[in-house]
N, C-alpha and C positions, 0 to 999 in steps of 0.2 A: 656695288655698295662698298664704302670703304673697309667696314666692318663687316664683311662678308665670311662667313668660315676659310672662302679659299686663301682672303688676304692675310687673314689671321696664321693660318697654317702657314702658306709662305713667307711672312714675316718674321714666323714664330720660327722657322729653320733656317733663315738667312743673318736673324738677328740673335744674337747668344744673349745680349742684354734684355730681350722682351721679355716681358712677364710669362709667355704658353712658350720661350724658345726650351727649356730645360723639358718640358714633357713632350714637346714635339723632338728634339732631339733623341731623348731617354726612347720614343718611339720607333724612332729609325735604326736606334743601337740594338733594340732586342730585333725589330724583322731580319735585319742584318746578322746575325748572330746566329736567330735560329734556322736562317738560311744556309748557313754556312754549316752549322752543325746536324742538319739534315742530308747536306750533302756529302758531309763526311761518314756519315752512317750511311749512305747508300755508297760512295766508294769502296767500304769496307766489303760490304756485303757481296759485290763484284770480285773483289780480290778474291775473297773467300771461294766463290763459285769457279774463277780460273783454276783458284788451288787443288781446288777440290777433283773439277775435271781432269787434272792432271792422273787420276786412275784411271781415267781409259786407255789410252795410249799403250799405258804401261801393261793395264789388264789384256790388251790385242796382240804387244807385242808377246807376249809371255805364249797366247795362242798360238800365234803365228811363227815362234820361235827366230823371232828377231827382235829379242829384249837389247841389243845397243840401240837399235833406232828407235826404240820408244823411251829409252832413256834421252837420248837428244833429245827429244821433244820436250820431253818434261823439264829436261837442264832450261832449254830455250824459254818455257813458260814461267818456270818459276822464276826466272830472271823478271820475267814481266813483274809479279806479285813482288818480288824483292824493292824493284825500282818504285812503283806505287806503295810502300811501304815508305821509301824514303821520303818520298814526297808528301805523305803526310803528318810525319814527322814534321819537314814543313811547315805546312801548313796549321798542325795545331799549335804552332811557337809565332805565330803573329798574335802581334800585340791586341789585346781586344779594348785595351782602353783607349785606343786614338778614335777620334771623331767617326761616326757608322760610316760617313761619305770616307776615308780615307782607308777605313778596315776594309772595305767590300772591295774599292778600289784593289786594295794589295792582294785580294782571293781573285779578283777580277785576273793580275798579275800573274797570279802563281799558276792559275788556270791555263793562261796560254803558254806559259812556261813548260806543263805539264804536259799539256796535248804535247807538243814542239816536241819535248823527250819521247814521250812514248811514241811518232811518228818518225824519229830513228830509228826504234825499236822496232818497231815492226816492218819496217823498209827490208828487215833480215828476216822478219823471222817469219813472216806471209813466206818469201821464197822457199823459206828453210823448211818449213811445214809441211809444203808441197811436195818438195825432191825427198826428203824423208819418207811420206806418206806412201808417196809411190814406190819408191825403193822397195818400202816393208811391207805392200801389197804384191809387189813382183816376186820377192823372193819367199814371199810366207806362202802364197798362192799361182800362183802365173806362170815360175821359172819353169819347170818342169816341160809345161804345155808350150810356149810360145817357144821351146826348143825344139818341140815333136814338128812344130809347124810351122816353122820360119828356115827361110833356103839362109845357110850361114852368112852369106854375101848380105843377107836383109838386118843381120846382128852387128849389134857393138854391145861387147861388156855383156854380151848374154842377151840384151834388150833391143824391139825393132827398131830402129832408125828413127822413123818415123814420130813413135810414142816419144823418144827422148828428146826429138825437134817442136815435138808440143808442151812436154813439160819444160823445157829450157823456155819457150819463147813466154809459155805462163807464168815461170817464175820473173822472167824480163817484166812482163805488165803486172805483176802484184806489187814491183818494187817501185817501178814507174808512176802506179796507180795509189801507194798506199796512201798518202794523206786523203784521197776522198773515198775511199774505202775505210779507212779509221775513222774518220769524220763523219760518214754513213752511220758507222758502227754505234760512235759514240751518242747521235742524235737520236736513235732508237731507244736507245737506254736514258741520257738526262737530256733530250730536249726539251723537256718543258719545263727543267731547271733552268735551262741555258737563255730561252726566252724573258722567266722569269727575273733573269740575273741581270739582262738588255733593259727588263725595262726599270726595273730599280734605279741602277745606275742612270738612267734618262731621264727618271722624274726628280733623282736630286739634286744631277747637273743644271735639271732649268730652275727649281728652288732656287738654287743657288747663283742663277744668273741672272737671276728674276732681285728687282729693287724693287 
């Protein structure tokens, strides 16, 4: 039917001049928006919780009496918080008055901009985490022991051979491996933001390409 809701609606968002295009557009501007500002409230909220865990490290290393290496840790993390911090600076500085299709577009934008940076970012700090971890678990607990019972020939640097050809080649595959281990990460957390953002942008590309 020519007068069918669907044609209406897509008429009413392809055409600025129709009579339903300003409420169907005004419609698209708030989903868009409070999408946007849903997912900036749930960023935060993450940030928050890296921050936050940034006490462990520090409280283990304080036990363990290897307060530099939990400081690394925490330097490395909050680096993370710091970078997500700028990025949505970012992000809350895009224009929200350009049309919902070209606003979401530019979130759409900054998003993979986003990932992109923080899969730098953690290209370092997956490895760092690790050789850190271990370090401050060998010498807070292990050193002592694995000297009573390791033939010196079996040490490097205090440590067996062996353990340090595991953690090198783990730190090789965390750095090798982090975009789909980030991208694991991240999908656990906003995939069903992320699906929801695929299909927005789909249904206003066809609006829009739809006469």
């Amino acid at each position: 039917m020519e007068k069918s809701i669907e044609n209406i609606w897509k008429k009413g968002f392809i055409n600025q001049e129709a009579l339903v295009a300003p409420k169907i557009n005004a419609l698209y501007e708030k989903k868009s928006i409070n999408f946007v500002d849903k997912f900036i409230r749930d960023f935060k909220i993450n940030l928050w919780a890296i921050a936050i865990f940034t006490i462990v490290p520090i409280v283990l290393s304080i036990i363990g009496n290897v307060l530099g290496l939990g400081i690394i840790i925490c330097l490395a993390l909050w680096y993370v918080v710091y970078y997500g911090q700028k990025q949505l600076t970012v992000l809350q500085g895009l224009e929200k008055t350009n049309t919902s299709y070209d606003y979401i577009k530019q979130f759409d934008a900054w998003l993979k901009n986003t990932i992109n940076g923080y899969t730098k970012i953690y290209r370092f700090v997956y490895p760092l985490v690790l050789i850190i971890s271990t370090l401050g678990v060998w010498e807070a607990f292990l050193k002592q022991e694995i000297i009573e019972h390791f033939e010196a020939s079996e040490l490097l640097w205090g440590m067996p051979k062996t353990g340090l050809l595991m953690v090198a080649v783990g730190a090789v595959l965390l750095a090798v491996f982090t975009k789909k281990i980030y991208h694991f990460d991240m999908n656990l957390v906003y995939g069903a933001q992320f699906r929801k953002l695929r299909e927005m942008i789909t249904e206003m590309e066809e609006l829009k390409n739809e006469e």
